[in-house]
DRENVEXBA-901075 format. One record per atom (N, C-alpha, C, O, CB): residue in one letter; x, y, z. Coordinates in steps of 0.02 Angstrom, whole numbers, plus 50000, padded with zeros to 5 digits. Each point is the difference from the previous one (the first is absolute). Glycine has a CB too. Example, Ala and Ser with C-alpha at 12.3 -4.5 7.8 and 13.67 -1.06 7.14 Angstrom:
BEGIN
[site a, [50660, 49716, 50390]],
[site a, [49955, 50059, 50000]],
[site a, [50045, 50060, 50000]],
[site a, [50052, 49999, 50033]],
[site a, [49853, 49942, 50029]],
[site s, [50077, 50112, 49902]],
[site s, [50042, 50059, 50003]],
[site s, [49961, 50055, 50037]],
[site s, [50025, 50055, 50008]],
[site s, [50034, 49913, 49884]],
This chain:
BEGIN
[site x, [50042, 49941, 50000]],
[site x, [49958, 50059, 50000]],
[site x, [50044, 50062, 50000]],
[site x, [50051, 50007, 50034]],
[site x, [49857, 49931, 50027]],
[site x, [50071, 50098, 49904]],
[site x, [50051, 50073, 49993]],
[site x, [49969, 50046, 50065]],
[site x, [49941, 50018, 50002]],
[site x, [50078, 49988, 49840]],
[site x, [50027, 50011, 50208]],
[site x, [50001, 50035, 50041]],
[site x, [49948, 50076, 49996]],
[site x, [50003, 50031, 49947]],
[site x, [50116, 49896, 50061]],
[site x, [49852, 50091, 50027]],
[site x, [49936, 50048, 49980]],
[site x, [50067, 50062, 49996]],
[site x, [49989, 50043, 49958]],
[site x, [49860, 49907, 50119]],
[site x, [50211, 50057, 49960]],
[site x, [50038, 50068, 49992]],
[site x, [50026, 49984, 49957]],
[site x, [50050, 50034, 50010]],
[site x, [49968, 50013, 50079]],
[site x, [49994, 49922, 49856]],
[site x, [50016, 50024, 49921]],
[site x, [49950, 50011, 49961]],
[site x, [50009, 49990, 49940]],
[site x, [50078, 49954, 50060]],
[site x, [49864, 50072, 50017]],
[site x, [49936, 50018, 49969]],
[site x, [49980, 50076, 50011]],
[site x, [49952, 50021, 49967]],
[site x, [50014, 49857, 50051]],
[site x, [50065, 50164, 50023]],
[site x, [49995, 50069, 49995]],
[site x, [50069, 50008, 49997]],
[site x, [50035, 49951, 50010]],
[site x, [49857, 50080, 50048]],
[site x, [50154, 50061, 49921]],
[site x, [50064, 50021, 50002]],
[site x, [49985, 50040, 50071]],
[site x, [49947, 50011, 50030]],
[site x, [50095, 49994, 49828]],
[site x, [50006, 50008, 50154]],
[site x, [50004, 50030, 50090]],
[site x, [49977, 50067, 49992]],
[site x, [49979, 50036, 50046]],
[site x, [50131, 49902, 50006]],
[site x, [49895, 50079, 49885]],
[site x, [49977, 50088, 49987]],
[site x, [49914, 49993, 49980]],
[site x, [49959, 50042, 50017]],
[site x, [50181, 50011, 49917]],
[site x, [49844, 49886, 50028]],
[site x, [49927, 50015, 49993]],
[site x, [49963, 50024, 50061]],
[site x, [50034, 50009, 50050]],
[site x, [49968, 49907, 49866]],
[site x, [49919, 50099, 50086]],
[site x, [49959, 50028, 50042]],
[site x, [49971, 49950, 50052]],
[site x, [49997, 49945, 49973]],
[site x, [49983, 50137, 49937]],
[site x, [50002, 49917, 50139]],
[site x, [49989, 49948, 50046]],
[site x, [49947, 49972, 49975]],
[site x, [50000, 49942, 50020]],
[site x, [50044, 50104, 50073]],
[site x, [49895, 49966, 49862]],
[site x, [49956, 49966, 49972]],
[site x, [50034, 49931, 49946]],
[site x, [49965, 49956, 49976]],
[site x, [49956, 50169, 50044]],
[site x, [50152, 49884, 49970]],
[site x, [50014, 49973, 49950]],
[site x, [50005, 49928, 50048]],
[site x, [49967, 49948, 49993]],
[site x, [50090, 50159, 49914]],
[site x, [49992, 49908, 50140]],
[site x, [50016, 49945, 50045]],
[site x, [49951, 49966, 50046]],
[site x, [50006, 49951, 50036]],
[site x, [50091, 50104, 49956]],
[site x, [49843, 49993, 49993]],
[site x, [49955, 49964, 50052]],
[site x, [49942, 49958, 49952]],
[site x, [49949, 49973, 50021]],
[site x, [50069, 50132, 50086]],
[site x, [50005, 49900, 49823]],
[site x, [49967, 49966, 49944]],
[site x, [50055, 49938, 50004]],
[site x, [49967, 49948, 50004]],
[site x, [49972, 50163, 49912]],
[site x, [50127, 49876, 50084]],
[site x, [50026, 49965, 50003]],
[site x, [50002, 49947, 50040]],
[site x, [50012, 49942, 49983]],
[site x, [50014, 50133, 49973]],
[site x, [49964, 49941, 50086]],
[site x, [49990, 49958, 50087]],
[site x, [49925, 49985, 49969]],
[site x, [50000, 49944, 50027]],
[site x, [50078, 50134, 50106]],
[site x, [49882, 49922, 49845]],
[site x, [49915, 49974, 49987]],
[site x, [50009, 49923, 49964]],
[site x, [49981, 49945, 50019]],
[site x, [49958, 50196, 49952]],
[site x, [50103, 49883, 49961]],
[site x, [49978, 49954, 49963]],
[site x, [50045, 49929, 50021]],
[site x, [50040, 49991, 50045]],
[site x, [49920, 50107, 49860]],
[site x, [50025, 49873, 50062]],
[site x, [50025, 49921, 49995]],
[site x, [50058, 49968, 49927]],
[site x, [49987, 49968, 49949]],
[site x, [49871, 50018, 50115]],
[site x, [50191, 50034, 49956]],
[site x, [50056, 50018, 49941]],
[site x, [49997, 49931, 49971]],
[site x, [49996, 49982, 49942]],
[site x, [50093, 50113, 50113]],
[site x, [49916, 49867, 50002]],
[site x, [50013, 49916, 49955]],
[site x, [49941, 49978, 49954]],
[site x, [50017, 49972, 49948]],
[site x, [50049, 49977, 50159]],
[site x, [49856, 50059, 49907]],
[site x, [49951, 49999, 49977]],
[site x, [50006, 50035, 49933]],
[site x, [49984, 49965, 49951]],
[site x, [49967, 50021, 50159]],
[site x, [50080, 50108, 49870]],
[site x, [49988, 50000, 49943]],
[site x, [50066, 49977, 49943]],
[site x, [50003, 50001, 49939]],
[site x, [49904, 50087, 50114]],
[site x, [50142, 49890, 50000]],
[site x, [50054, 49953, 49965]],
[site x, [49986, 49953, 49944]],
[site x, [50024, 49997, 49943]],
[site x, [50015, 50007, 50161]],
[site x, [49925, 49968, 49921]],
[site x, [49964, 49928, 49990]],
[site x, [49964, 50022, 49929]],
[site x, [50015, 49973, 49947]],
[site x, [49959, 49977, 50195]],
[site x, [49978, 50101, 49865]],
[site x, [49940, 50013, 49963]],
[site x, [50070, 50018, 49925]],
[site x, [50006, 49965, 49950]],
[site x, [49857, 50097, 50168]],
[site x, [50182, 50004, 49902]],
[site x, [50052, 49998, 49938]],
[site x, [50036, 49945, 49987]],
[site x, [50005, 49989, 49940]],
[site x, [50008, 50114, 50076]],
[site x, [50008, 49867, 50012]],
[site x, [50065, 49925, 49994]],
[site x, [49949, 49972, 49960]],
[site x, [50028, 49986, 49947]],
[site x, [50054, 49980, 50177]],
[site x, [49836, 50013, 49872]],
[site x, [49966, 49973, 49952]],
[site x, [49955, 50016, 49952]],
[site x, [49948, 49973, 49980]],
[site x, [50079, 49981, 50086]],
[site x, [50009, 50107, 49917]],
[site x, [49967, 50038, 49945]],
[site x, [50052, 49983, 49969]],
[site x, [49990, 49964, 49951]],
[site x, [49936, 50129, 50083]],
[site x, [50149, 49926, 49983]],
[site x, [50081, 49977, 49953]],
[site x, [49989, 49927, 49977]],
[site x, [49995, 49981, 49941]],
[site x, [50102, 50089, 50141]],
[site x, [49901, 49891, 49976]],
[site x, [49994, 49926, 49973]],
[site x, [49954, 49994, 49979]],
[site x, [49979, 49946, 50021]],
[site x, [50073, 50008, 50035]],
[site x, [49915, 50067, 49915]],
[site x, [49920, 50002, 49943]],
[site x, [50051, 49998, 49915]],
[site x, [49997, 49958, 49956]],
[site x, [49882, 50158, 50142]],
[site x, [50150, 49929, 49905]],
[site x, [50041, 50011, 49952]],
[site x, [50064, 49959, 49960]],
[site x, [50034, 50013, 49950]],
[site x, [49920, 50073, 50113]],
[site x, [50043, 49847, 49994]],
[site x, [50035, 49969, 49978]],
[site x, [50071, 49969, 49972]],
[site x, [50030, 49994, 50054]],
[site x, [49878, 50044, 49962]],
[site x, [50127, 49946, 49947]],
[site x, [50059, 49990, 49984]],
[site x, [50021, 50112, 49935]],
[site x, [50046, 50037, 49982]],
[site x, [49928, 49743, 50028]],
[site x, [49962, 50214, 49989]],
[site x, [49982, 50091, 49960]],
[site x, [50046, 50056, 50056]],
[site x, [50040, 50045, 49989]],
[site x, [49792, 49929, 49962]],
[site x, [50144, 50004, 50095]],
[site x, [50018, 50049, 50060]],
[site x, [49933, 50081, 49972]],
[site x, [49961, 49998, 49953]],
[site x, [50225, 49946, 50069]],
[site x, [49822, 50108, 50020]],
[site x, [49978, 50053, 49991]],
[site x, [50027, 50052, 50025]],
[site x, [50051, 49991, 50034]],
[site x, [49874, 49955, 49952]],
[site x, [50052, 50110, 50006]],
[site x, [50013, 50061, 50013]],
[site x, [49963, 50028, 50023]],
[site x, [49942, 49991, 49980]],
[site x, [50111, 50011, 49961]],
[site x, [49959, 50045, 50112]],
[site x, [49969, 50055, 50056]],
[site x, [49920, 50028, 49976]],
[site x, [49947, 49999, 50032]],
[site x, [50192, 50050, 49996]],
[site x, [49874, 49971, 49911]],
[site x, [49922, 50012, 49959]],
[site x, [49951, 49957, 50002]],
[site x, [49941, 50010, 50013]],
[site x, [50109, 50036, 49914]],
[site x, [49991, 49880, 50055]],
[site x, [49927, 49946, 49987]],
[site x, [49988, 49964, 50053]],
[site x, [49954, 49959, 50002]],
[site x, [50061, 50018, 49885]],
[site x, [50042, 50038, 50181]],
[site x, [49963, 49968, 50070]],
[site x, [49946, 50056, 50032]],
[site x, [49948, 49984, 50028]],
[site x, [50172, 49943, 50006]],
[site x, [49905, 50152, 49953]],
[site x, [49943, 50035, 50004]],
[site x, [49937, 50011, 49963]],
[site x, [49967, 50050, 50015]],
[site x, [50113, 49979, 50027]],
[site x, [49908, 49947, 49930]],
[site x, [49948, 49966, 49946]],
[site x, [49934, 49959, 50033]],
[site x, [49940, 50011, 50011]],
[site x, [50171, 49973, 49909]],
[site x, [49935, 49962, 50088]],
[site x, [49955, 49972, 50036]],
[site x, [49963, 49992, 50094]],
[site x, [49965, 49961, 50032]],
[site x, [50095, 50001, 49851]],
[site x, [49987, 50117, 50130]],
[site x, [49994, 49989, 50065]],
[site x, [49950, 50078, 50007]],
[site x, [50001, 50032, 50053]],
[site x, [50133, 49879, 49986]],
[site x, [49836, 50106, 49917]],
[site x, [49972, 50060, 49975]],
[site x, [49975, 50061, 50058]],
[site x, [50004, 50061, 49993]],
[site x, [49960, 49852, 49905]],
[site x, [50000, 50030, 50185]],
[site x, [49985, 49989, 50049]],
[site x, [50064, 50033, 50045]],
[site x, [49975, 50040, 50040]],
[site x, [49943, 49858, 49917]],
[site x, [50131, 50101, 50047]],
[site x, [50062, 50034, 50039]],
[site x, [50021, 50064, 49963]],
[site x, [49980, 50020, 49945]],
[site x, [50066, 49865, 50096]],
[site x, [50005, 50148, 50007]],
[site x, [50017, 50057, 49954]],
[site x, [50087, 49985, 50006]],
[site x, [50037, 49976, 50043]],
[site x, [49844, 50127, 49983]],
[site x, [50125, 49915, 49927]],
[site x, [50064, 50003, 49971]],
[site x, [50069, 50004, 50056]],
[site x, [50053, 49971, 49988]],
[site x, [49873, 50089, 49908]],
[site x, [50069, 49958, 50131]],
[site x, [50061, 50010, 50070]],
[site x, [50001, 49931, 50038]],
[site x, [50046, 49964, 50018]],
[site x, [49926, 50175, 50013]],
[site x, [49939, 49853, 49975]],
[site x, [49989, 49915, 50038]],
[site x, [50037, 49943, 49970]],
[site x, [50040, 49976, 50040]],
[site x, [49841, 50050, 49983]],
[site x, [50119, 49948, 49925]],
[site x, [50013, 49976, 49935]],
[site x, [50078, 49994, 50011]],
[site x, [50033, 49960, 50032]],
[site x, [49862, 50097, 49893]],
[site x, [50119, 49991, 50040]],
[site x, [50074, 50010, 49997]],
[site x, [50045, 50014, 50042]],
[site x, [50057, 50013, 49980]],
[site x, [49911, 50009, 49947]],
[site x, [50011, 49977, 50161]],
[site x, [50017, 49999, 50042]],
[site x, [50037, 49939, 50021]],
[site x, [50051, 49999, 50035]],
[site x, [49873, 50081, 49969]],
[site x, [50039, 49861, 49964]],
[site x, [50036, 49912, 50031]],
[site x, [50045, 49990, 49963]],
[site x, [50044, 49966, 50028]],
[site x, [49865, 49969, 50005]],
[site x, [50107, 50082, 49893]],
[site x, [50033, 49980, 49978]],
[site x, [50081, 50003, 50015]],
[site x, [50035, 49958, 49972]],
[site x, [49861, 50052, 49972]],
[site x, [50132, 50034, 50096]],
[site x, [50055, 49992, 50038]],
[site x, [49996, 49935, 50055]],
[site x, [50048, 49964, 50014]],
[site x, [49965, 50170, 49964]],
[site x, [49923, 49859, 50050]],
[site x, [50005, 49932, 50051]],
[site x, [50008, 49966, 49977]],
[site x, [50051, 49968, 50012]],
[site x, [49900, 50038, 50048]],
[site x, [50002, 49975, 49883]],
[site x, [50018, 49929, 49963]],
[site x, [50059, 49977, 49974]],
[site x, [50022, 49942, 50001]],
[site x, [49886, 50073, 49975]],
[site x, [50112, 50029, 50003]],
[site x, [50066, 50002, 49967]],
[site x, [50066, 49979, 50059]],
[site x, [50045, 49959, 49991]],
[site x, [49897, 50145, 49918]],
[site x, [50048, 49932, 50139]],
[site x, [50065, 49972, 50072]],
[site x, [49961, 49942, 50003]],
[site x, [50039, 49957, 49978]],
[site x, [50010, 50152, 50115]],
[site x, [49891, 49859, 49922]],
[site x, [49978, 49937, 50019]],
[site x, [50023, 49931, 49943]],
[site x, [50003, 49940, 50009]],
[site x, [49891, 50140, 50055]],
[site x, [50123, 49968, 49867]],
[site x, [50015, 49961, 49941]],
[site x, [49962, 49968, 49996]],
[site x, [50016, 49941, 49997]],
[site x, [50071, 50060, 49999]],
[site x, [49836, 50016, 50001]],
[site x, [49936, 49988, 49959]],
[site x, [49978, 50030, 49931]],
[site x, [49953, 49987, 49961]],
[site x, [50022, 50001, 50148]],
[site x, [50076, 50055, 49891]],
[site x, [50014, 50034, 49910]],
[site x, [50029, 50009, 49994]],
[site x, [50033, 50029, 50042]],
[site x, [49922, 50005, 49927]],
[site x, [50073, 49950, 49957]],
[site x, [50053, 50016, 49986]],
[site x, [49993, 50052, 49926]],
[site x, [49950, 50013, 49966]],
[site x, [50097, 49869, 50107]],
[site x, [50037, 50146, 49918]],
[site x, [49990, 50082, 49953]],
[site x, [50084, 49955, 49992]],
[site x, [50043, 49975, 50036]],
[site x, [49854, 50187, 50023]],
[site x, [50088, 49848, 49873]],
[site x, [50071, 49997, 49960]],
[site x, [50014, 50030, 49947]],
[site x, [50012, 49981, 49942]],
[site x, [49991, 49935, 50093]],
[site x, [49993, 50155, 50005]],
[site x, [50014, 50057, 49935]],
[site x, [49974, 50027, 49940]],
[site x, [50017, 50052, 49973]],
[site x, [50052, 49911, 50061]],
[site x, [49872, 49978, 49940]],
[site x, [49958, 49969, 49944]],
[site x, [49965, 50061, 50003]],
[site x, [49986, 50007, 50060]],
[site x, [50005, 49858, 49945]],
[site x, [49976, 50211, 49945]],
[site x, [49940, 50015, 50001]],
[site x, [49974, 50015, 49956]],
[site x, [50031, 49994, 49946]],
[site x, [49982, 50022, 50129]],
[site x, [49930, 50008, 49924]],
[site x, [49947, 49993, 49979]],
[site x, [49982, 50077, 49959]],
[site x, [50052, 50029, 49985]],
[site x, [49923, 49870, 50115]],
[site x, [49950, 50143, 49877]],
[site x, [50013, 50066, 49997]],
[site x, [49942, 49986, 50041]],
[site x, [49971, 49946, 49994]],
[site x, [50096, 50118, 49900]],
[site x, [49912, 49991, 50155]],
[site x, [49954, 50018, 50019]],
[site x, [49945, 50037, 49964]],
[site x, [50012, 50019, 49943]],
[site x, [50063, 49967, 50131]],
[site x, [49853, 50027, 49958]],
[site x, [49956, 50029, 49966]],
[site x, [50036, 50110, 49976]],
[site x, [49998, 50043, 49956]],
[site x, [49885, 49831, 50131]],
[site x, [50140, 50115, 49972]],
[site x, [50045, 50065, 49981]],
[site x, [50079, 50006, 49958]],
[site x, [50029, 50050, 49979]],
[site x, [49905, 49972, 50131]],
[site x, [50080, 49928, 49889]],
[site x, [50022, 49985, 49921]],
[site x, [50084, 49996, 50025]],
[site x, [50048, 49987, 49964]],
[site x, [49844, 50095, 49939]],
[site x, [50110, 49935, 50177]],
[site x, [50056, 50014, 50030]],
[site x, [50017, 49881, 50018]],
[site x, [49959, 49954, 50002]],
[site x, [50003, 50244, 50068]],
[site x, [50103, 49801, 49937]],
[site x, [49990, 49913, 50015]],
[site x, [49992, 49994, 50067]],
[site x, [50012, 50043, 50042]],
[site x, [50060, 49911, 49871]],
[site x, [49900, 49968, 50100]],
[site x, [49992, 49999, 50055]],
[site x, [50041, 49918, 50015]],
[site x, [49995, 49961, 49953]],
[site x, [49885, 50137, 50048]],
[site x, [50146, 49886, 50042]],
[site x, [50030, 49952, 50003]],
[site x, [49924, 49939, 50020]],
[site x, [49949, 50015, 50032]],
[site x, [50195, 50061, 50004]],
[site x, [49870, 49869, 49937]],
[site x, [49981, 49933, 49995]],
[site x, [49989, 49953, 50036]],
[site x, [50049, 49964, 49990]],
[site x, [49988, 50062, 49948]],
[site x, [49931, 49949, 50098]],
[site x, [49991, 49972, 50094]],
[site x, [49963, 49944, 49975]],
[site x, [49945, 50000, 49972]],
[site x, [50040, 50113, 50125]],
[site x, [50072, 49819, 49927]],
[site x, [49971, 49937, 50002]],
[site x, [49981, 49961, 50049]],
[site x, [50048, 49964, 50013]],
[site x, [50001, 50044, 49913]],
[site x, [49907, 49979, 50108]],
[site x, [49979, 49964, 50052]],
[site x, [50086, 49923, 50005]],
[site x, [50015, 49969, 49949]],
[site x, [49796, 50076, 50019]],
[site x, [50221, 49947, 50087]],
[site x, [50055, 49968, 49993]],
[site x, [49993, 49942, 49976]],
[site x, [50049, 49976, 49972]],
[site x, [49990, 50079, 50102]],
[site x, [49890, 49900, 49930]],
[site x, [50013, 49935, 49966]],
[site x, [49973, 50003, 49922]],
[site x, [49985, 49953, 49964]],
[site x, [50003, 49982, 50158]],
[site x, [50010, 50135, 49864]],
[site x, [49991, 49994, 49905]],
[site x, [50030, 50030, 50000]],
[site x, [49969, 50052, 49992]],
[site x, [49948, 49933, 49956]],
[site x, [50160, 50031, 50058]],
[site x, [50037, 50035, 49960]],
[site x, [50040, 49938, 49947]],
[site x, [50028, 49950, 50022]],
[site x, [49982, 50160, 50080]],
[site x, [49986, 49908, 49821]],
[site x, [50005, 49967, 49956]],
[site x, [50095, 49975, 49983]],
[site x, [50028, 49972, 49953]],
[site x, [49836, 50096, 50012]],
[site x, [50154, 49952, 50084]],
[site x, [50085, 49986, 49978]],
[site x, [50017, 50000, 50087]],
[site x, [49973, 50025, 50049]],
[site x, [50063, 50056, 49802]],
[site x, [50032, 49870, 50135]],
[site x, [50025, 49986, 50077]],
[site x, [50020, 50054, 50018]],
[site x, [50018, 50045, 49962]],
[site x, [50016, 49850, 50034]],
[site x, [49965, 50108, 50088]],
[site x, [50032, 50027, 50050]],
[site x, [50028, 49999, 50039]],
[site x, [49985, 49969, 50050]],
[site x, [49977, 50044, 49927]],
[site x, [50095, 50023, 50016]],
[site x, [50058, 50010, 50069]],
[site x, [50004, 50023, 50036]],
[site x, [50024, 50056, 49991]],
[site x, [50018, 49934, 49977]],
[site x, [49941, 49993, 50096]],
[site x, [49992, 50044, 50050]],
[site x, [50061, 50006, 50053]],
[site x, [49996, 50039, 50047]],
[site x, [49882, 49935, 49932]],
């Protein structure tokens, strides 16, 4: 579970941290870790997990993906993608579909 104090910066507003301490980090872990592994040996990008998570806002979302990533429940190998803003976005494979070996 990702610790609720990496979920606000020490400068945000106390509403931020007291939103932090509410929610249930591992719960919306879960909900992103299987939206990625939806995607398959494809992997995806930041756009099309927010896509389908239409229901969260964007900070929520893209908030786990640093947990998952230390938990090495996703993996990013530099691979990307373009985004809907045309800027790239790197490529996130749930760890047991990533399509080529790994060294860890």
């Amino acid at each position: 579970m990702t610790e609720a104090y990496k979920l606000a910066r020490t400068n945000d507003p106390i509403t931020s941290h007291i939103s932090a301490k509410s929610i249930e980090p591992s719960k919306m872990e879960k909900i992103v870790l299987d939206v990625i592994n939806e995607a398959g040996v494809f992997g995806c990008i930041s756009d099309e997990v927010l896509e389908k998570l239409p229901q969260h806002r964007y900070s929520t979302v893209t908030a786990r993906y640093k947990g998952l990533k230390e938990k090495l429940l996703i993996y990013t190998d530099g691979t990307t993608e373009k985004g809907s803003s045309g800027r790239p976005q790197q490529v996130m494979w749930g760890i047991g579909h990533y399509p080529r070996s790994i060294s860890l």
